[in-house]
C-alpha positions as CSV (number, residue, x, y, z in Angstrom):
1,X,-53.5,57.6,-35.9
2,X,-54.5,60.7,-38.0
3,X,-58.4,60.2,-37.7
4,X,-57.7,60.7,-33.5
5,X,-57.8,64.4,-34.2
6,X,-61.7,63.9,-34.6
7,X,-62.2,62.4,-31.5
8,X,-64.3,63.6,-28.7
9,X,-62.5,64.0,-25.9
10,X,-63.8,64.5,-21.8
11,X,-61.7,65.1,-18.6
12,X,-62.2,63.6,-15.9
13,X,-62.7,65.5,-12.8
14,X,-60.1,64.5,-10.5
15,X,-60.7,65.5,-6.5
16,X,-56.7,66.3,-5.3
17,X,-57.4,65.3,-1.7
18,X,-59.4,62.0,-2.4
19,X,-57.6,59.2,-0.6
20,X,-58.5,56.6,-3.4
21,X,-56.8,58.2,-6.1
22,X,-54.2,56.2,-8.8
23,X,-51.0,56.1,-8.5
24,X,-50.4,58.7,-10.9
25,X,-53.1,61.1,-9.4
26,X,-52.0,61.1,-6.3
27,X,-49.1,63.4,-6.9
28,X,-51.9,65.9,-8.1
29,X,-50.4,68.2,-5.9
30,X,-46.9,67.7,-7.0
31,X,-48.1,68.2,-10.4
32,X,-50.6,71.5,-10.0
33,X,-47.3,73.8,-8.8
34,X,-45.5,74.8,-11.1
35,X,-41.8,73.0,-12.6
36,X,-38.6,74.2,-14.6
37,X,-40.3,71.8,-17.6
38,X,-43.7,72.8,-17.3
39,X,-43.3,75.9,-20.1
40,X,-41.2,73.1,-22.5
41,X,-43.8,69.9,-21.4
42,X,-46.4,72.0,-22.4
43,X,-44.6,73.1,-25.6
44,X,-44.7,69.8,-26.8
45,X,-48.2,68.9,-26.0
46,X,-49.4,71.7,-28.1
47,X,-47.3,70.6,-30.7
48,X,-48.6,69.1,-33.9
49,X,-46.1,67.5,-34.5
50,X,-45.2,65.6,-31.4
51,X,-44.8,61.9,-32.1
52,X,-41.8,62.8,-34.5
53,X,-40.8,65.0,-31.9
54,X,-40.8,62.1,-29.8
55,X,-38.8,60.3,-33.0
56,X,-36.4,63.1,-32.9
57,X,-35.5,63.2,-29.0
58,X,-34.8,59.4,-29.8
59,X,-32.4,59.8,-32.2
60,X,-30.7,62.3,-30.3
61,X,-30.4,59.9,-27.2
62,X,-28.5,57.7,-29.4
63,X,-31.6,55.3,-30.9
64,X,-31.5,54.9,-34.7
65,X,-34.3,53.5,-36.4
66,X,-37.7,51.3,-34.7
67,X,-39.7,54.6,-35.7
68,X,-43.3,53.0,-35.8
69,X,-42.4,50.7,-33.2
70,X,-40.8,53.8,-30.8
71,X,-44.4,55.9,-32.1
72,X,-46.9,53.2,-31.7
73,X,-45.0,52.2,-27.7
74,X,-45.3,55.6,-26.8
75,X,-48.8,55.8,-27.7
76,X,-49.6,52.4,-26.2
77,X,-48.4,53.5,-22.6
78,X,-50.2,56.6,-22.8
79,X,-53.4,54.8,-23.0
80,X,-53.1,54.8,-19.1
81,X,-54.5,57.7,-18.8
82,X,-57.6,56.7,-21.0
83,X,-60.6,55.3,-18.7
84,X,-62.7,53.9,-21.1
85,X,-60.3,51.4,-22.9
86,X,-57.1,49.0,-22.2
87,X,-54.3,48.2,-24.1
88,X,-51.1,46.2,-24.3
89,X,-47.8,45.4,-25.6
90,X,-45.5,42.3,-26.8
91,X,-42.4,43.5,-27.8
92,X,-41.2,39.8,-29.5
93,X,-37.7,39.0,-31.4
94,X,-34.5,37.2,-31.5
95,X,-32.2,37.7,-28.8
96,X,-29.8,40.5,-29.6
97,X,-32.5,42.4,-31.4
98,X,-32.6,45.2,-29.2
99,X,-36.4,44.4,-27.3
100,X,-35.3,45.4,-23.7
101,X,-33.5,48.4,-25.2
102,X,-36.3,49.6,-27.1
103,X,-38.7,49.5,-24.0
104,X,-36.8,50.5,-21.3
105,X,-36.4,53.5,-23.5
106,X,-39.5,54.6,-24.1
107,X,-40.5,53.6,-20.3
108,X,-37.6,56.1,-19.3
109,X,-39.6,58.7,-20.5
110,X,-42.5,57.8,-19.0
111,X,-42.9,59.2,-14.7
112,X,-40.3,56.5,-12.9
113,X,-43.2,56.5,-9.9
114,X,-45.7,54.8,-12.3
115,X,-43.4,52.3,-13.7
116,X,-42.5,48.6,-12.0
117,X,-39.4,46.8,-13.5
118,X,-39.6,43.0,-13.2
119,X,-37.5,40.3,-14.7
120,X,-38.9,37.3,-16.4
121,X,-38.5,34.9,-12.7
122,X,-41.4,37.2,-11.1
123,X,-43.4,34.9,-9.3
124,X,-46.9,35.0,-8.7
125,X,-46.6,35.8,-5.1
126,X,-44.4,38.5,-5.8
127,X,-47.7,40.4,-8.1
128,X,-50.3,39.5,-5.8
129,X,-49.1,41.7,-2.8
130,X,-48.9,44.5,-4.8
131,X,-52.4,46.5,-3.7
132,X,-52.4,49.6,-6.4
133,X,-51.4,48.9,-9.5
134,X,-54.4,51.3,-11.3
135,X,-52.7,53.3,-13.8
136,X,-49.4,51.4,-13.2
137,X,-46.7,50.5,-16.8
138,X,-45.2,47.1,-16.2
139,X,-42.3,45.9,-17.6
140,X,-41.8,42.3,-17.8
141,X,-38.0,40.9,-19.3
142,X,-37.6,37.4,-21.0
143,X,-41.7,36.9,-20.5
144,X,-41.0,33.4,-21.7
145,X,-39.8,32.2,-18.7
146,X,-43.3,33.2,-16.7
147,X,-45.1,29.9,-15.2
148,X,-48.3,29.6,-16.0
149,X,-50.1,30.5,-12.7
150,X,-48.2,34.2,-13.1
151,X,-49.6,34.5,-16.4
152,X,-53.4,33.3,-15.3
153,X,-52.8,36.1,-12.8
154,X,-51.1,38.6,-15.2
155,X,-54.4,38.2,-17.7
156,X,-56.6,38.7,-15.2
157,X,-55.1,42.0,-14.1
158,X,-54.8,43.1,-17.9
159,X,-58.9,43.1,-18.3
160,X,-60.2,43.5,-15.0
161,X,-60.3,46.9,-12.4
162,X,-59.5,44.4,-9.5
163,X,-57.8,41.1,-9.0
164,X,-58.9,38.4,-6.0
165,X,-56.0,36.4,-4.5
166,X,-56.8,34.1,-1.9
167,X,-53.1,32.9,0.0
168,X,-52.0,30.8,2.8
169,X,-50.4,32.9,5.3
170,X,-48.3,32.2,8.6
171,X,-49.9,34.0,11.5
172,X,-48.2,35.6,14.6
173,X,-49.6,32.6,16.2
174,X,-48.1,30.0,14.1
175,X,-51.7,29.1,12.8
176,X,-51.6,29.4,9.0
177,X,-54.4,30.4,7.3
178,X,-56.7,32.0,4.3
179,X,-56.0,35.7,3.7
180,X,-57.8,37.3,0.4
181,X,-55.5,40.1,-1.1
182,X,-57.5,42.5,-3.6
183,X,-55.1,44.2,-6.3
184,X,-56.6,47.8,-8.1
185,X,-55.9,47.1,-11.7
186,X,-57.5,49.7,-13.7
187,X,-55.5,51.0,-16.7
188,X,-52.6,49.2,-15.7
189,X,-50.4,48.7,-18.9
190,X,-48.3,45.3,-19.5
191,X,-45.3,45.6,-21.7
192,X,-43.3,42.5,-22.1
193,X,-40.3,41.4,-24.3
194,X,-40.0,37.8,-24.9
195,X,-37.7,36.2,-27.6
196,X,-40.4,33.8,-28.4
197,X,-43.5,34.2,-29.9
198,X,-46.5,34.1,-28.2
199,X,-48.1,30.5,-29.0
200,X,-51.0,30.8,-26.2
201,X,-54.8,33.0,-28.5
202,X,-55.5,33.9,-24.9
203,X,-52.6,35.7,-24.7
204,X,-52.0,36.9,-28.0
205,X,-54.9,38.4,-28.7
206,X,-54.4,41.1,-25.5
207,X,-51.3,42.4,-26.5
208,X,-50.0,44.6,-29.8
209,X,-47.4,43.0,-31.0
210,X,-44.3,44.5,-31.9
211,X,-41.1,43.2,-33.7
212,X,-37.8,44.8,-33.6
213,X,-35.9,45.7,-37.0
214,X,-33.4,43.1,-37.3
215,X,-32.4,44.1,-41.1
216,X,-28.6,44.7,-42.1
217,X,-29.3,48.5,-42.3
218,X,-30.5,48.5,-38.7
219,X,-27.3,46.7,-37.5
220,X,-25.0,48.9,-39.2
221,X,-26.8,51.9,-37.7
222,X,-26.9,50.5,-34.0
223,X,-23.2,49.6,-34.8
224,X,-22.4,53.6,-35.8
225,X,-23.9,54.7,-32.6
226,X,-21.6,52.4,-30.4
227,X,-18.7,53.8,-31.9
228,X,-19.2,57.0,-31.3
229,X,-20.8,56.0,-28.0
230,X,-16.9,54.8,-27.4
231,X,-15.1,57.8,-28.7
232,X,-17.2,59.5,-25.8
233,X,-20.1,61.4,-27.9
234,X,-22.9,60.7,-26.4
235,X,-25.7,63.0,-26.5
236,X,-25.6,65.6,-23.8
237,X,-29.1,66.8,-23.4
238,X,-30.3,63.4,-22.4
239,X,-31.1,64.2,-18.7
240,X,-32.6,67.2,-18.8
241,X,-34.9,66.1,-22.1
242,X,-36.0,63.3,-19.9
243,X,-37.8,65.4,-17.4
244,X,-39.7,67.5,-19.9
245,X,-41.0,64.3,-21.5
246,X,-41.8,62.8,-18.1
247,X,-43.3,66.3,-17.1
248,X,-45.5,66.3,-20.5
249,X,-46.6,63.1,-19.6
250,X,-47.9,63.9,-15.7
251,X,-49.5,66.7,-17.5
252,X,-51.9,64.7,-19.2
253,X,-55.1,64.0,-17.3
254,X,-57.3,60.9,-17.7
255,X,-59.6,61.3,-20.2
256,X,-62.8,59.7,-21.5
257,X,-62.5,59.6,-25.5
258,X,-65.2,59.1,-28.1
259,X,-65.1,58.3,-31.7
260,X,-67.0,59.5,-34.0
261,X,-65.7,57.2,-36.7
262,X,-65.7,54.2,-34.9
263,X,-68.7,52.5,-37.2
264,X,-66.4,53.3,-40.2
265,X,-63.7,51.6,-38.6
266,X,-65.8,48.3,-37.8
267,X,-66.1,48.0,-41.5
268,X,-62.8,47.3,-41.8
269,X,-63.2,44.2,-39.9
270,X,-65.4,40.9,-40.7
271,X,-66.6,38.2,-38.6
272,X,-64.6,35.2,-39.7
273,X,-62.6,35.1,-36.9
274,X,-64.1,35.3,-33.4
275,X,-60.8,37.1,-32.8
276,X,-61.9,39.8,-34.4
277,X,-63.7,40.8,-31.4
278,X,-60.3,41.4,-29.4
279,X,-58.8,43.0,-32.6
280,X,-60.9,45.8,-33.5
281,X,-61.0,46.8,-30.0
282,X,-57.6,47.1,-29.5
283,X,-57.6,49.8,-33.0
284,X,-60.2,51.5,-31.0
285,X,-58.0,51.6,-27.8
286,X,-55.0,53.1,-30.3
287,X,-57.3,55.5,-31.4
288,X,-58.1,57.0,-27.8
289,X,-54.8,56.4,-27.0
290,X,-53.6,59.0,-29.5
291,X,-56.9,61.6,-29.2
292,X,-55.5,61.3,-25.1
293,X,-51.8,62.2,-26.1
294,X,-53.6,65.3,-28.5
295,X,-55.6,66.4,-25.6
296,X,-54.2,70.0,-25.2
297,X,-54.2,70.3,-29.0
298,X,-58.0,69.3,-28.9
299,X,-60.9,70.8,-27.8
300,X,-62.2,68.6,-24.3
301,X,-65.3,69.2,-22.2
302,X,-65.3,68.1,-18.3
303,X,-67.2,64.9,-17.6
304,X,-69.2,67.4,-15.2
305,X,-70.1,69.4,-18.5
């Protein structure tokens, strides 16, 4: 993530009163007055340091340990504010291991309006009448139990700025009939947690995977916590924390990012496996993810510019 510090990164210009903005845009307005957390938001967007500041705030909320899985989520659902690339994650282990914790974590400090929470039963129909999901985090629990028409929907709206559905509807009339439902899907992020791994290539090769530290040492620090989570120490900075980090995070604007160093990077990867293709697109995506997340710290030009 270092070499994102190089990257060239533009602004978009972003027109407050246009109609068709994404979900997160549209509380531009919201946004451009001024907040209690905007002097400490801003604090940690200029800081060098700020993905171990993210470390620390988790350890002081009472989560030990998943460092570069913590880091490289928090990154991943940044990328939503990148226009140029599209990213995912699979949080996949054992039941017990702490997957659902772990995201709905780092999702809590993410802006609650941009985030949809839906259990592993979603249906198809219940995605397809949602119209705005650009710039949208989704959280999907026990993804194994998705049927495979939800996922052939799901994957579509992972790589594509729109999905079609055509449905059967029930008219005032009684008649039914054809409706066709269009879905904005740019830059949404999926996040799922499944306690299975993920046996389908087409799926696999769209999301980072992630697997929770199931080690002895991790269990006796989770098992620390709870204790003094019982003896009624829990960290008491939590809910005001969370609003600076959800303020830093509004405060990011979409951004268009370049790298420089991308052809160095290719040569890290051969062509043996046609997956490959997925793969190194998916470093890139990290990449801007991270020069997007460094954007005050970095100097940006307007796409107008």
């Amino acid at each position: 993530m270092e070499k994102g510090r190089n990257s060239r990164i533009r602004r978009a210009t972003i027109n407050p009163s246009d109609d068709g903005l994404a979900v997160e845009d549209r509380v531009l307005r919201k946004k451009q007055e001024e907040t209690p957390e905007d002097e400490e938001a801003m604090e940690l967007l200029s800081h060098p340091d700020l993905l171990n500041r993210f470390l620390a705030f988790g350890y002081e909320a009472g989560h030990v340990g998943e460092e570069e899985n913590r880091q490289a989520l928090y990154v991943i659902l940044t990328g939503r504010k990148v226009l140029n690339y599209r990213m995912h994650a699979g949080v996949i282990g054992e039941s017990g291991a702490g997957k659902s914790e772990l995201c709905r974590f780092v999702l809590s400090t993410m802006p609650q309006q941009e985030v949809l929470y839906l259990g592993g039963g979603v249906s198809k129909k219940a995605l397809q009448f949602q119209k705005d999901l650009t710039g949208r985090l989704i959280f999907i629990d026990e993804a194994n139990k998705l049927d495979d028409d939800t996922w052939a929907l799901l994957r579509e709206a992972m790589t594509k700025p729109e999905v079609q559905r055509m449905v059967t509807e029930r008219t005032e009339s009684g008649i039914y009939g054809a409706r066709t439902y269009v879905a904005q899907c740019d830059r949404l992020v999926l996040v799922q947690a499944a306690s299975r791994p993920i046996v389908d290539p087409a799926n696999e090769t769209r999301f980072f995977l992630l697997h929770p530290d199931t080690s002895p040492e991790q269990t006796e620090a989770i098992l620390d916590v709870q204790a003094m989570r019982a003896e009624g120490r829990p960290p008491s900075s939590l809910k005001a924390d969370l609003g600076v980090w959800r303020r830093a995070q509004e405060l990011l604007r979409p951004c268009h990012v370049e790298i420089p160093y991308a052809t160095g990077l290719r040569q890290l990867f051969t062509s043996n496996a046609i997956r490959a293709r997925r793969d190194f697109d998916r470093v890139l995506a990290l990449v801007a993810a991270t020069a997007c997340l460094h954007q005050y710290q970095r100097p940006t030009e307007s796409e107008d510019d």
